[in-house]
N, C-alpha and C positions, 0 to 999 in steps of 0.2 A: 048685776041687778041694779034696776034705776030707783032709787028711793028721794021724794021731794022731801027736805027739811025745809026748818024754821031758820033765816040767816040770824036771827036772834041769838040763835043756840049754839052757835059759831064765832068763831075769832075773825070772820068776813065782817059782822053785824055792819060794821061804821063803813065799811069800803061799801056794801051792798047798799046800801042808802046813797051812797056818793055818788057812786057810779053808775047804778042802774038807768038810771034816767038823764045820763049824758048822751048828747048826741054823737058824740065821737070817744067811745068808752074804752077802746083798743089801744094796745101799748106795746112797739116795735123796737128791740135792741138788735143790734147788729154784731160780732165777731169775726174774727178770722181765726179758726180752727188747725191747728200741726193734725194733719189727716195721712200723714206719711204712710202710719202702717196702716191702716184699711186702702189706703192703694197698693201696698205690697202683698196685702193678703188678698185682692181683687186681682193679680195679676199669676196667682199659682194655681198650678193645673192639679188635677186630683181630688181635690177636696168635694168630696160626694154629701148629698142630704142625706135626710135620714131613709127618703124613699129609697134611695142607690143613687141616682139620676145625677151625674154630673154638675156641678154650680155654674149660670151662666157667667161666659168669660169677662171682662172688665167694667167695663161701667155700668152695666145691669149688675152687677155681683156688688158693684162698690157702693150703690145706692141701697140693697139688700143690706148689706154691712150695716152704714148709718142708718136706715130706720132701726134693726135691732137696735144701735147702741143707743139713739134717741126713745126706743122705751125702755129701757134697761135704767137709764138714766132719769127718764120720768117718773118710773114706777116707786120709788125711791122720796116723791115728795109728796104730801100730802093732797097742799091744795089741789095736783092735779088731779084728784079722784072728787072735786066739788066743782060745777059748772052750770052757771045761771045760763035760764034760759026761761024769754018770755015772760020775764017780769018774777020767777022762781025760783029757788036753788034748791040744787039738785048734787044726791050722793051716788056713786059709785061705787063697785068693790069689785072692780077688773077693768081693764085697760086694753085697744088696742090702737093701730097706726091706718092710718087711712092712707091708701096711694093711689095715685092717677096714672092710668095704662090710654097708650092708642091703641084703640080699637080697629079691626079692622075695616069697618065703615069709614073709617077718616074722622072718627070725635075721640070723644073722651070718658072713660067706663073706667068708674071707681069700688075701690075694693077694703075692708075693713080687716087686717091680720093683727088677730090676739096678741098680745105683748107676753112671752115667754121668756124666762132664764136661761133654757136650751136652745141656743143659737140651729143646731140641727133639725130641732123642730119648725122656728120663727121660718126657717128657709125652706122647708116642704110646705108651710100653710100656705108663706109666698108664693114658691112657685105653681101652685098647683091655683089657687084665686086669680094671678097674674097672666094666666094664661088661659083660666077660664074664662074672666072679664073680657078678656082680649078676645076671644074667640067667639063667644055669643051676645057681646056688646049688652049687657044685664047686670047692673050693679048688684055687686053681694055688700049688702051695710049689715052692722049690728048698732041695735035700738038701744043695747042695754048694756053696752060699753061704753065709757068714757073716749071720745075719740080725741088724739092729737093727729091732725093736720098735717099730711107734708106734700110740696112739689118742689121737683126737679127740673128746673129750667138749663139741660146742658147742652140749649144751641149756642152759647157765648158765657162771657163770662163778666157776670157783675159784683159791685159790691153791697147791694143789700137789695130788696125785696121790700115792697109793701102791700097788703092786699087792701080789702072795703075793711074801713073804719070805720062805719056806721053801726056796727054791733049786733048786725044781721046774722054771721053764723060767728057764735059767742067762743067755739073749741079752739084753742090755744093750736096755732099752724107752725111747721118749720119750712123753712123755702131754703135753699139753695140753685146754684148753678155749676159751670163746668171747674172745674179742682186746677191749681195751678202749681206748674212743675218746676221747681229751681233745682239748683245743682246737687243737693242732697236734703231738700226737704219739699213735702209735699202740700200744701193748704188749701185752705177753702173756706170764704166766708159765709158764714151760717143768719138766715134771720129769722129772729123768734117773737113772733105776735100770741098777744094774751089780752082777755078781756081785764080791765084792772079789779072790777070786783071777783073775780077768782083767786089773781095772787097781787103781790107789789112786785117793784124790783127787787126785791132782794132775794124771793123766792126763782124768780129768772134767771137772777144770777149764779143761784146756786147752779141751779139745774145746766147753766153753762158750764160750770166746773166740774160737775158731775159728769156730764157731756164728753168735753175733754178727757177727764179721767180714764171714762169706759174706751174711748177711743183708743188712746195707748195703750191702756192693758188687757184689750178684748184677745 
């Protein structure tokens, strides 16, 4: 559910004054990620949803991975359940990931999947959106989630990501690209845009460490 508060009645109050009325409000870190085991866990066979339906094989399955563990890891902090918008803040009390599918027209059809503790589940709502979007080119959004933002750019391989900084769409996005393979470890740099009157760094940070965290011991 969407509920408008008072930033007054919040620990935002001084940031939401700050920031609101910047023209460039947005605030982009960058890392490199040890993604080692959600590549080993994207490249085993077997692992069925909860519908039955086999996990698709590698880098569709590994981009599935990280969005769970990026709401697993969001779910986890506060600020991201408060997000201005339009000059208002605004409260949450559920969460999901937003992801971008090629349709098949040749564009681009966006899909909003719940953010869940059960990896079995997160992976049937995927698949089953993922391939709905894709098929009848019809965005499925939800109004009354919190959404974090993500794309996957993995025709190459870069080290960060920026998107509009104008403070146009205010939802906290993750961007990566293609994962890179060395001799016994696996990485990928991750970049994470936020409007600053939602959180600071150090609430980014966290949620880097969190990040990590889930990553290894998903």
């Amino acid at each position: 559910m969407k509920q408008e508060i008072n930033p007054k009645d919040t620990n935002r109050a001084a940031a939401f004054e700050l920031w609101m009325k910047s023209p460039m409000p947005m605030v982009t870190l960058t890392k490199t990620f040890d993604v080692t085991r959600l590549y080993k866990m994207s490249r085993r066979r077997g692992l069925r949803s909860a519908s039955g339906r086999l996990l698709p094989e590698g880098r569709k399955k590994f981009n599935m991975l990280l969005c769970w563990c990026i709401g697993k890891a969001a779910s986890k902090i506060e600020a991201f359940y408060m997000l201005p918008q339009d000059g208002k803040l605004y409260k949450y009390d559920r969460m999901a990931i937003n992801v971008i599918v090629d349709n098949i027209k040749g564009g681009l059809s966006f899909c909003d999947v719940a953010v869940s503790d059960n990896l079995e589940q997160f992976n049937a709502d995927y698949l089953y959106l993922t391939k709905t979007i894709r098929e009848n080119c019809q965005d499925i959004l939800d109004d009354e989630a919190v959404i974090v933002g993500t794309s996957a750019l993995i025709g190459t391989e870069l080290d960060s990501i920026v998107n509009q900084y104008c403070g146009q769409f205010n939802n906290p996005m993750v961007f990566w690209s293609r994962y890179r393979k060395h001799w016994f470890k696996v990485t990928l740099p991750i970049s994470f845009q936020f409007h600053h009157a939602q959180m600071d760094g150090g609430h980014a940070a966290r949620f880097f460490e969190e990040l990590q965290k889930t990553i290894k011991t998903i």
